[in-house]
C-alpha positions in Angstrom: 0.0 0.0 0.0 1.7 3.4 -0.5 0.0 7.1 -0.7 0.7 9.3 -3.2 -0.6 13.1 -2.9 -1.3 14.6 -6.0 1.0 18.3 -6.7 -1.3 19.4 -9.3 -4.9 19.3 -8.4 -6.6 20.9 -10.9 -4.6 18.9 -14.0 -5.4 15.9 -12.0 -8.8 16.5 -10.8 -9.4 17.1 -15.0 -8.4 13.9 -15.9 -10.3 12.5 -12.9 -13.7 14.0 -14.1 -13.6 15.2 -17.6 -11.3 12.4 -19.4 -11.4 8.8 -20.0 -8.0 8.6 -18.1 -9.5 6.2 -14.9 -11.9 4.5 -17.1 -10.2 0.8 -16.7 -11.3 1.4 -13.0 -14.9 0.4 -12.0 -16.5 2.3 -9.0 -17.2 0.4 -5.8 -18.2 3.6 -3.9 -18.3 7.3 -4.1 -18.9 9.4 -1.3 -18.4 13.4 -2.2 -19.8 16.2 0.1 -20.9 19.4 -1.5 -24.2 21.3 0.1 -25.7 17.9 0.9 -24.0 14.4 1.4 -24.0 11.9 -2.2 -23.5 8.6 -1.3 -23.2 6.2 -4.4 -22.9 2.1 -4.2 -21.4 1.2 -7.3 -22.8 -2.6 -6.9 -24.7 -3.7 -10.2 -28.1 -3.6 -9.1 -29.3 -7.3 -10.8 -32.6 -6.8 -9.5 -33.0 -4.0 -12.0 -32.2 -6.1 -15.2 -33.7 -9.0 -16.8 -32.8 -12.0 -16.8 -31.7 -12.1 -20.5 -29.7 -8.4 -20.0 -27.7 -10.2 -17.0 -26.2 -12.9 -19.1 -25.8 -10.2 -21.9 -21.9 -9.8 -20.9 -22.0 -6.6 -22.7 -24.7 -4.9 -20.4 -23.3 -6.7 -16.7 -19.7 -7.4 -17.4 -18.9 -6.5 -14.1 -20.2 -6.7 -10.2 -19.6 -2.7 -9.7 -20.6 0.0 -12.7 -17.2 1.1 -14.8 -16.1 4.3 -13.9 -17.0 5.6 -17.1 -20.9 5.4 -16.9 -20.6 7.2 -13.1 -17.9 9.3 -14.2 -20.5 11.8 -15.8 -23.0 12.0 -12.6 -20.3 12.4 -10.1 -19.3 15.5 -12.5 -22.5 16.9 -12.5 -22.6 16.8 -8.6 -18.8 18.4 -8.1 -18.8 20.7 -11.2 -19.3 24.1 -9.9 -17.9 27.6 -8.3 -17.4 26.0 -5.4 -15.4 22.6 -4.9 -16.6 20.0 -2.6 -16.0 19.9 1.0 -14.4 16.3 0.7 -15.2 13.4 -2.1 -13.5 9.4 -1.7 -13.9 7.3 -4.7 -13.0 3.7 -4.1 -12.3 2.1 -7.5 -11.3 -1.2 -8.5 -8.9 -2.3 -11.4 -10.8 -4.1 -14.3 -10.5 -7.5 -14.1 -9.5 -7.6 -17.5 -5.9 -5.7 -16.8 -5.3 -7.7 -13.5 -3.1 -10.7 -15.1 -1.1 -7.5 -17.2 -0.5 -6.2 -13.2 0.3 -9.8 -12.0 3.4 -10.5 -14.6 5.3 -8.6 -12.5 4.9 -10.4 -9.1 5.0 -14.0 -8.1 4.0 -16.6 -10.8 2.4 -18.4 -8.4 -0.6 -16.0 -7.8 -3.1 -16.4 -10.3 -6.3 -13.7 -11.1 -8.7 -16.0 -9.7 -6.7 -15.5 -6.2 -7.0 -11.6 -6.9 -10.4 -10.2 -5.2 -9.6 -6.7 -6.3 -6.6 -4.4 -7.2 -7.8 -1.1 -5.2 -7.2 2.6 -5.5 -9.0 5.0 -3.6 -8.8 8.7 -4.2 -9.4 11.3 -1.6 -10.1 14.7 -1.4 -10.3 16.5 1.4 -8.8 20.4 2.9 -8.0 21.3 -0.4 -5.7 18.4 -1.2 -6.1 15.0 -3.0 -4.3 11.7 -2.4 -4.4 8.6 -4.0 -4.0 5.1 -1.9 -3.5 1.9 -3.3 -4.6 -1.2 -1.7 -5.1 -5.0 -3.0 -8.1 -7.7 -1.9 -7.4 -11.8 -1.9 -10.4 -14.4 -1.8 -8.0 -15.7 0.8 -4.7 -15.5 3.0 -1.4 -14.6 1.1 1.9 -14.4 2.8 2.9 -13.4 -0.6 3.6 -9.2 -0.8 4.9 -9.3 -4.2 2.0 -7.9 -5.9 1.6 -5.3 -3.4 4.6 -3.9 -4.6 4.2 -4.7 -8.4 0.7 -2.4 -8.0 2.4 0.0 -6.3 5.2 0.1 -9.4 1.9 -0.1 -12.2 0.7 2.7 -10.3 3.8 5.0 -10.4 4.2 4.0 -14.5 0.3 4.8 -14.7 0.0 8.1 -12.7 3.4 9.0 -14.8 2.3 7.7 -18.3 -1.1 10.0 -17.6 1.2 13.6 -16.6 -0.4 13.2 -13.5 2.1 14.6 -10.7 2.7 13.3 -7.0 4.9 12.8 -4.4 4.8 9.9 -2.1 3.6 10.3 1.2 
């Protein structure tokens, strides 16, 4: 897990919001305080689709909504004079671009062993940091690809001419 605060917040808080630059992420949860509280779970609702749409891999891919269908509402409720008092957006890697993450660690994790590849983004007095954070279906002694997320994350934030310094 490491921390990186971002150096220039309005550069990244314009890729965060306005470009498809996170869109490999899915949401699991956004919480963003403006004049009132938003609280978004970003948990497929299945009840909501039929049965034919949920096996239509093209409308439920996922268990959370990608970032880039929530990207535009959580916009709409930030956008504005003001910024918000605080915002935290848990996201989770696609599962599609976790065996690219796992070729760097341990050959003996697989993707199936990989819950989620986590990154959750904070905003809060002004500043914004990004934390990253893995999830197992069970118990590995194994840090390796803690540290090979926390190197795809440097290459990523770098790649995207999004600036930090690690906390």
């Amino acid at each position: 897990m490491t921390s990186f605060y971002i150096t220039e917040l309005k550069n990244f808080m314009s890729k965060l919001l306005a470009t498809n630059c996170f869109d490999s992420f899915l949401l699991a949860e956004a919480n963003i305080s403006t004049a009132v509280e938003y609280t978004i779970d970003g948990h497929i609702n299945k009840d909501f689709y039929t049965r034919e749409e949920l096996e239509d891999e093209q409308i439920c891919p996922y268990d959370f909504s990608p970032w880039s269908a929530m990207r535009p509402i959580c916009y709409e409720i930030i956008k504005g004079k003001r910024s918000p008092s605080r915002f935290k957006f848990v996201f989770h890697l696609m599962p599609d671009y976790v065996p690219g993450v796992l070729k760097g660690a341990d050959d003996s994790i697989t993707p199936d062993q990989v819950k989620a590849l986590v990154l959750t983004i904070k905003y809060e007095n002004g500043a914004a940091s990004i934390i990253t954070g893995t999830a197992f279906h069970t118990f590995l002694m194994d840090k390796t690809l803690d540290a090979q997320w926390d190197k795809t994350m440097r290459q990523f934030l770098a790649k995207k001419g999004i600036l930090y310094s690690e906390i």
